[in-house]
VEXDREN-2710 file (C-alpha; in Angstrom, 1 decimal):
% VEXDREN-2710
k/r/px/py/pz
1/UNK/0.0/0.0/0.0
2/UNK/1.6/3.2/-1.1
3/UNK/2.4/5.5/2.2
4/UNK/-0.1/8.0/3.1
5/UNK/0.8/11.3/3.7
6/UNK/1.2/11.2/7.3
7/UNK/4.2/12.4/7.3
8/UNK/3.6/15.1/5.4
9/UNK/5.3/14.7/2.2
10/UNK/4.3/15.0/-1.9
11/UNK/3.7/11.6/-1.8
12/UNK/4.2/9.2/-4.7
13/UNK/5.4/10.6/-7.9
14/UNK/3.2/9.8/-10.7
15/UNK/3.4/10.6/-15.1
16/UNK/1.0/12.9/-15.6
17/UNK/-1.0/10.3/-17.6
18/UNK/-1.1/7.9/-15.0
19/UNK/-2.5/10.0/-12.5
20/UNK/-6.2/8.3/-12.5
21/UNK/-5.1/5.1/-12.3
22/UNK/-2.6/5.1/-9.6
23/UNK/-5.6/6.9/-7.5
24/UNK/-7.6/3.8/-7.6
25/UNK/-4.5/2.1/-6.7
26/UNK/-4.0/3.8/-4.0
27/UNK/-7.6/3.2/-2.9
28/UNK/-8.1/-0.6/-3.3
29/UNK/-5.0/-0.9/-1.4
30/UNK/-6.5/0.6/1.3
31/UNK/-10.0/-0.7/0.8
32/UNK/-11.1/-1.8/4.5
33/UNK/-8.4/0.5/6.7
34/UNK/-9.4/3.7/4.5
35/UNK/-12.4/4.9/3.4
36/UNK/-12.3/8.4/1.0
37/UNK/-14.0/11.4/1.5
38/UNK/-14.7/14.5/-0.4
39/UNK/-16.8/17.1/0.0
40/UNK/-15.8/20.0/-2.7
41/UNK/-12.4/20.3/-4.8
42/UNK/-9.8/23.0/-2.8
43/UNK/-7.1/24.0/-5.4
44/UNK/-4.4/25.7/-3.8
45/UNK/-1.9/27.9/-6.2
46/UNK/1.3/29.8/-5.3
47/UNK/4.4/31.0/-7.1
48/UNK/6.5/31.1/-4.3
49/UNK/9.4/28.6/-3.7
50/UNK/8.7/25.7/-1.4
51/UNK/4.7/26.5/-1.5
52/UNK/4.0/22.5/-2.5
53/UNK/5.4/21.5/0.5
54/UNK/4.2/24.2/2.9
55/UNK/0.9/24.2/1.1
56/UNK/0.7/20.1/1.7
57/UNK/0.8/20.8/5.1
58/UNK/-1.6/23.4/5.3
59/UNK/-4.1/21.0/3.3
60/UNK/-3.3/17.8/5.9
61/UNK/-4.7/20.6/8.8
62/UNK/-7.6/21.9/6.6
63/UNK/-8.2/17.9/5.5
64/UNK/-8.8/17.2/9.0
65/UNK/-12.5/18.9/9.3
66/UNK/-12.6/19.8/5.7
67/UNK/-13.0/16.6/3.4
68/UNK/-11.8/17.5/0.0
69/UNK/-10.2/16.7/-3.2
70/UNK/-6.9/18.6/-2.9
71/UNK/-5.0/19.6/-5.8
72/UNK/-2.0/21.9/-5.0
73/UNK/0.0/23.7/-8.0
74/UNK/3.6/24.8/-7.0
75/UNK/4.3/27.7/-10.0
76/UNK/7.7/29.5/-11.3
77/UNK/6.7/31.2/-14.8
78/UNK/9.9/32.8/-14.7
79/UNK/12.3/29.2/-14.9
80/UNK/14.0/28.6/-18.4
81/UNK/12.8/25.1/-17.6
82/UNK/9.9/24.0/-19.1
83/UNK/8.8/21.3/-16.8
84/UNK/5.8/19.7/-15.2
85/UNK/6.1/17.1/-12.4
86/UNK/3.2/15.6/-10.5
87/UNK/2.6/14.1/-7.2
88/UNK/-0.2/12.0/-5.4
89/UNK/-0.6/11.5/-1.7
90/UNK/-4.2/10.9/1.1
91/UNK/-4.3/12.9/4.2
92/UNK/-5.9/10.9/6.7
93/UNK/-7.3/11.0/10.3
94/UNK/-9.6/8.6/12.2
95/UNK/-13.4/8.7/12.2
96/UNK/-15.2/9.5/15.0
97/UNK/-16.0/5.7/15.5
98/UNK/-12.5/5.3/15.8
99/UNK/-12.3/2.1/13.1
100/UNK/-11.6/3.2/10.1
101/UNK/-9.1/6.3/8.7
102/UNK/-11.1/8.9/6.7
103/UNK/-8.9/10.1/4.0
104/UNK/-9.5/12.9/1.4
105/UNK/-6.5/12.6/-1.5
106/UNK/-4.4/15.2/-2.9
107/UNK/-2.6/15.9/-6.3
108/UNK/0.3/17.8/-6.6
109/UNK/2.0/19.8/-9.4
110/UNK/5.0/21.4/-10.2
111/UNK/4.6/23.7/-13.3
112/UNK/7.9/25.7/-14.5
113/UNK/8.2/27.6/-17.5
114/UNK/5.7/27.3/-20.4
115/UNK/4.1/24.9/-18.6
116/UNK/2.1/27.2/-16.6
117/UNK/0.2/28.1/-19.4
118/UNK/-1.6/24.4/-18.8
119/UNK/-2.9/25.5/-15.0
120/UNK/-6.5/25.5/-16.5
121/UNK/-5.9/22.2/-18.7
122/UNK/-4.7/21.2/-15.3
123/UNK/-7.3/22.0/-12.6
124/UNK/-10.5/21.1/-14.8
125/UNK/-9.0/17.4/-16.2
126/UNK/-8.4/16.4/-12.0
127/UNK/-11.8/18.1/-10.9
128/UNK/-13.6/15.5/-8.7
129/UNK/-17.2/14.8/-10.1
130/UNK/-19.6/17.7/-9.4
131/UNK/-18.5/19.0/-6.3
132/UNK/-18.0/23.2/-6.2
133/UNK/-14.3/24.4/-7.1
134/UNK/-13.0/26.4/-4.1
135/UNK/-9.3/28.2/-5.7
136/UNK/-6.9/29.3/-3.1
137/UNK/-4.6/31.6/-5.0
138/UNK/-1.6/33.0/-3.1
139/UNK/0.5/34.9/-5.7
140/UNK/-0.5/38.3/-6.8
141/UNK/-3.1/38.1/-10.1
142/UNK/-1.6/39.1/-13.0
143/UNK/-2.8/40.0/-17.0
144/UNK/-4.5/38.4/-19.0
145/UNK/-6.9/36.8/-16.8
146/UNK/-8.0/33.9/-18.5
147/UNK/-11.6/33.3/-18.9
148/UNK/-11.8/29.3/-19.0
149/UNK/-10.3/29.0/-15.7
150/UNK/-12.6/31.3/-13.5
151/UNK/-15.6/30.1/-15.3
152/UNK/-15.5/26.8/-13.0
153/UNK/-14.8/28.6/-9.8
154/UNK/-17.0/28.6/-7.0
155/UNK/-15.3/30.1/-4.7
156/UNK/-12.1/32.6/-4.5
157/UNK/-10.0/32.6/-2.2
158/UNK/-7.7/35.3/-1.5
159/UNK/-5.8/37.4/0.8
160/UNK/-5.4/41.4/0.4
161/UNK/-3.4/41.9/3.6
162/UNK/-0.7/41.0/0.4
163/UNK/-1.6/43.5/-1.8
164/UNK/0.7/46.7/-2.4
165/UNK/-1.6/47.9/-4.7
166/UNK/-5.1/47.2/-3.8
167/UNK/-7.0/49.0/-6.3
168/UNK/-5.1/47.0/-9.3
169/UNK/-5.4/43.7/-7.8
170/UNK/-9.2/44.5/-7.2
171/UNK/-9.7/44.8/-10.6
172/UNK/-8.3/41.7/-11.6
173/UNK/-10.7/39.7/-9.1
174/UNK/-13.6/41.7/-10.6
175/UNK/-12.4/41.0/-13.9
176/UNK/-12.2/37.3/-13.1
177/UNK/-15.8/37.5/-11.8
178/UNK/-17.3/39.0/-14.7
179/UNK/-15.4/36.2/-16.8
180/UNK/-17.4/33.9/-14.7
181/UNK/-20.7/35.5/-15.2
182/UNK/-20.9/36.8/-11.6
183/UNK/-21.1/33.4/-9.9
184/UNK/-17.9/33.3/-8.0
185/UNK/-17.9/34.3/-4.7
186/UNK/-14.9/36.4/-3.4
187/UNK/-13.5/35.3/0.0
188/UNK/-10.9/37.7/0.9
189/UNK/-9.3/35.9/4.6
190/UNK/-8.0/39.4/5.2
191/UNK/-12.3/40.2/5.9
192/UNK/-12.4/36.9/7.3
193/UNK/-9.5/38.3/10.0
194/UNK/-12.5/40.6/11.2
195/UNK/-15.0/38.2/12.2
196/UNK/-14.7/38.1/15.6
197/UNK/-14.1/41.6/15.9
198/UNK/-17.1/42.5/14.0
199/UNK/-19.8/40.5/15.9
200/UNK/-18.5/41.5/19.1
201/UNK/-19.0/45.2/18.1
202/UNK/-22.8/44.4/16.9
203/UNK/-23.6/43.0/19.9
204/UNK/-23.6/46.4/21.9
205/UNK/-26.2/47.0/19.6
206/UNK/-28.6/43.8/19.4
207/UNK/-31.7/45.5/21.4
208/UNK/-33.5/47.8/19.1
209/UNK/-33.6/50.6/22.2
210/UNK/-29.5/50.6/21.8
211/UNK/-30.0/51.7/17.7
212/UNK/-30.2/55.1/19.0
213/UNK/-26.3/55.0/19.7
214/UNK/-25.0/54.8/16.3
215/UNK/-25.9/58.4/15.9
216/UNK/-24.0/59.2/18.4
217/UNK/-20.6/58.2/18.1
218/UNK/-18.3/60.5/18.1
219/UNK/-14.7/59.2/17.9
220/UNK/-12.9/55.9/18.0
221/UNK/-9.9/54.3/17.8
222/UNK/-8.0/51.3/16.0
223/UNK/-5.2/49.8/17.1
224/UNK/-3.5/47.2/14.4
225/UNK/-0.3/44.8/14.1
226/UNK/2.6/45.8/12.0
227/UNK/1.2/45.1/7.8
228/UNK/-2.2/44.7/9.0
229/UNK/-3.1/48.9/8.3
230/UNK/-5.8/47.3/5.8
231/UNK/-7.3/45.5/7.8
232/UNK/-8.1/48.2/10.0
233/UNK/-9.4/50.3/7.2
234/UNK/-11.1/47.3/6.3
235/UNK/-13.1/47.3/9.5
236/UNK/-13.7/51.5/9.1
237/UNK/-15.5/50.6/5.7
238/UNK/-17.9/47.8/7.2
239/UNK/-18.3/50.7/10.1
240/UNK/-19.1/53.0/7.0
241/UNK/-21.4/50.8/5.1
242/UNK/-23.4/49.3/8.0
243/UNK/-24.1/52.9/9.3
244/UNK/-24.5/54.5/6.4
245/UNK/-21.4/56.7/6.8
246/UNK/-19.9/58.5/4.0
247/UNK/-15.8/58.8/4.0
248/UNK/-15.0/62.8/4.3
249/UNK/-11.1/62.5/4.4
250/UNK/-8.8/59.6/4.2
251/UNK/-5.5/61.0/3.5
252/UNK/-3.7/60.6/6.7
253/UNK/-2.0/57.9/7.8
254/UNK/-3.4/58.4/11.7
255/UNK/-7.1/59.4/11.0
256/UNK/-10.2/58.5/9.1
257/UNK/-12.6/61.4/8.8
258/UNK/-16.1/60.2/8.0
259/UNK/-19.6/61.4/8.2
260/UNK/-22.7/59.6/10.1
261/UNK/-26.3/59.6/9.0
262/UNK/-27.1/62.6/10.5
263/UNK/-24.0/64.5/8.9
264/UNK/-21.7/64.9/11.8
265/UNK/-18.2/63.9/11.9
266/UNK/-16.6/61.1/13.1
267/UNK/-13.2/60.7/13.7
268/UNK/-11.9/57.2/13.8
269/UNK/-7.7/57.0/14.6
270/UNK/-5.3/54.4/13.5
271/UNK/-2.3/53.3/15.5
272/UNK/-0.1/50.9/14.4
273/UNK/1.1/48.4/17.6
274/UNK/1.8/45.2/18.2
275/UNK/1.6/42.0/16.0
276/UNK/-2.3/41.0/16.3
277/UNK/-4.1/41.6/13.1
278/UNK/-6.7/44.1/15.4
279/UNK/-5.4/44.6/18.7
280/UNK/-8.3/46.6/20.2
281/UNK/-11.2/49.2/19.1
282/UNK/-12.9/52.2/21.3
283/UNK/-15.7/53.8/19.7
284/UNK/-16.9/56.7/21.8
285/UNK/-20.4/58.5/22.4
286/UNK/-21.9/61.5/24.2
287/UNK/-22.3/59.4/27.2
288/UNK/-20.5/55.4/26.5
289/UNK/-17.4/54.3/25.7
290/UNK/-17.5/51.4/23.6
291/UNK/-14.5/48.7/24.3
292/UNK/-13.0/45.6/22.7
293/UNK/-9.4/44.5/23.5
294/UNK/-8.0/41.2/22.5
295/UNK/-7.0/39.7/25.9
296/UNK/-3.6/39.1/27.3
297/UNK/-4.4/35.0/26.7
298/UNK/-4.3/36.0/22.8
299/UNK/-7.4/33.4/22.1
300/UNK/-10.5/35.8/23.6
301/UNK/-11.8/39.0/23.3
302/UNK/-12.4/41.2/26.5
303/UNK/-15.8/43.2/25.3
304/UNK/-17.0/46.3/27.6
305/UNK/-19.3/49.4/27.9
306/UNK/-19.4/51.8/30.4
307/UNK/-21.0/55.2/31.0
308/UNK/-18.3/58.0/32.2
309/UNK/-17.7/57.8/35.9
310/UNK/-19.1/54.5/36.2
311/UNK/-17.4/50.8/36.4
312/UNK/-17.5/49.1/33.4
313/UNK/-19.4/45.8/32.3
314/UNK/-17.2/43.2/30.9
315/UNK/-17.2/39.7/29.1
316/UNK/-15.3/37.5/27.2
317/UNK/-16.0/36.7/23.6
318/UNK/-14.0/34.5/21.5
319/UNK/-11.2/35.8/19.6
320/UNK/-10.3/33.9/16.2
321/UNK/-6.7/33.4/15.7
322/UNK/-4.4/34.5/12.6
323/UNK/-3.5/31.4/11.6
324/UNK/-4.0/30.3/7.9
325/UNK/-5.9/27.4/8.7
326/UNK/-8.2/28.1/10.9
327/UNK/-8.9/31.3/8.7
328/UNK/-9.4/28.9/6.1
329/UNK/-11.9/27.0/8.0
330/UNK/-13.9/29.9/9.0
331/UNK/-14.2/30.6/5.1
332/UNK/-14.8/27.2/4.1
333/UNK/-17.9/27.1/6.8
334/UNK/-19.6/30.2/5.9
335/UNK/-22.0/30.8/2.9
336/UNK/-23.6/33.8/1.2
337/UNK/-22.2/35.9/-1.7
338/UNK/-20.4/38.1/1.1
339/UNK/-22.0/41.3/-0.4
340/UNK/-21.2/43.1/3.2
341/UNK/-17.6/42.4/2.0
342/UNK/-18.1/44.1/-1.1
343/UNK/-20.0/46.9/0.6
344/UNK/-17.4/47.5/2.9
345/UNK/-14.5/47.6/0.2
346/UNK/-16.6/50.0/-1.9
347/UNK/-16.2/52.3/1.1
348/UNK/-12.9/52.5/1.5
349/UNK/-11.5/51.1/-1.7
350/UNK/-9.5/54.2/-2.2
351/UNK/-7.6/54.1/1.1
352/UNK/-6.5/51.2/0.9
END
């Protein structure tokens, strides 16, 4: 029986023609100790060096609650080597009954050269049955954006915390969602960063009688990790389009002037400190100060609100972490066309 990828390696190398067939090898070699599972196709591109084997180790920790047919694509479009070299491997973990190894399968390639001109040819001929596409892509998008590909995408899956120049690469997605007839839907992890932060903002304002608040902010405050600026600005344009604000004045590199619905000003400050994504976020009133803080234990937030003078309320709220795979399993759990997401980035699109 060929060895499973336990151990975290490409696995068994395989012509590119043979890649079906040593599959069902690999499967009826296994048949009674193994059983495969698949729940959608996760394609997982990158051009950077050593992504196949730091993307197969990724896809083993996403494997484990995510069953899927992985198909990772190491890229270099820049070798003078025109090569392609593939890989197959099973990441496996036991059921829940605790008799059998569930085991989704993965197919690697290496593309150099002219041969990354076949990433299409090569995603659509390993697609498993009927199941959605979900495309990682981890390099920056480049022209021309070709049409074939993103017309069997599903779901895209990027991260703009990467971008240098947001505007340009936003096009490109867009472009790539036109090509597919509007049907992809656009999972940015750097929005996906803000989850936790979000909901435990809303949640100050879940009774109707607390509504009345939003009109009266004032001020606040973000305090973000070192690279994460955009995702701060991020959470000031899902602020903006929630509330109806309109952006006044962006320019700085400290401050966020924007307008409420009543057409007062509201100043929202950016400080750059610390490593966490969103360390913390005060959003003052008239009367309350509005607090969350990640906590020193790094896995909760501490959530309070307090009038002036008076002790505040707190609790704990859970906190997410910034790790690539467990923002890949928030994304992979959610649904919906994330049109809050596009919302917010129509907000602040030219800040960032």
């Amino acid at each position: 029986m060929p060895a499973i990828a336990e151990s975290i390696s490409l696995g068994l190398p395989v012509a590119i023609d043979r890649i079906d067939r040593e599959l069902k090898k690999l499967w009826s070699e296994g048949e009674g100790a193994m059983t495969r599972a698949s729940m959608m196709n996760l394609a997982v591109y990158s051009e950077e060096p050593d992504s196949l084997t730091r993307n197969t180790q990724l896809l083993a920790r996403i494997a484990e609650n995510h069953a899927c047919r992985g198909i990772v694509i190491g890229a270099d479009p820049h070798s003078n080597n025109d090569r392609i070299e593939a890989w197959i491997s099973a990441h496996c973990h036991v059921s829940r009954a605790g008799t059998k190894q569930v085991c989704s399968e993965q197919i690697s390639f290496l593309l150099e050269g002219a041969k990354v001109r076949l990433l299409p040819s090569i995603v659509f001929s390993q697609l498993d049955s009927d199941l959605p596409l979900y495309l990682w892509w981890q390099s920056k998008f480049a022209e021309p954006m070709d049409p074939q590909l993103w017309s069997w995408i599903d779901r895209l899956i990027y991260d703009s915390q990467t971008w240098r120049d947001f505007n340009a690469q936003m096009r490109l997605v867009e472009t790539a969602q036109r090509e597919a007839k509007q049907r992809i839907v656009l999972c940015d992890l750097n929005w996906t960063r803000l989850v936790h932060f979000r909901v435990a903002f809303a949640q100050f304002f879940d009774h109707p009688s607390s509504h009345h608040h939003f009109r009266e902010i004032e001020s606040g405050t973000i305090v973000f990790g070192k690279n994460f600026r955009s995702t701060a600005i991020l959470f000031v344009g899902w602020l903006a389009a929630q509330l109806g604000w309109k952006i006044r004045n962006g320019t700085g590199r400290d401050r966020i002037e924007l307008e409420n619905s009543t057409r007062r000003t509201v100043q929202i400050q950016l400080q750059e400190n610390g490593d966490a994504p969103i360390g913390s976020f005060v959003a003052h009133s008239s009367e309350i100060r509005f607090e969350i803080a990640l906590a020193h234990c790094g896995d909760l937030l501490e959530v309070s609100r307090a009038k002036s003078g008076q002790p505040r309320a707190r609790q704990l709220l859970p906190a997410g972490e910034n790790d690539s795979v467990k923002l890949m399993s928030e994304e992979l759990m959610r649904g919906g066309q994330r049109r809050v997401y596009l919302r917010a980035v129509e907000k602040v699109r030219a800040l960032l």
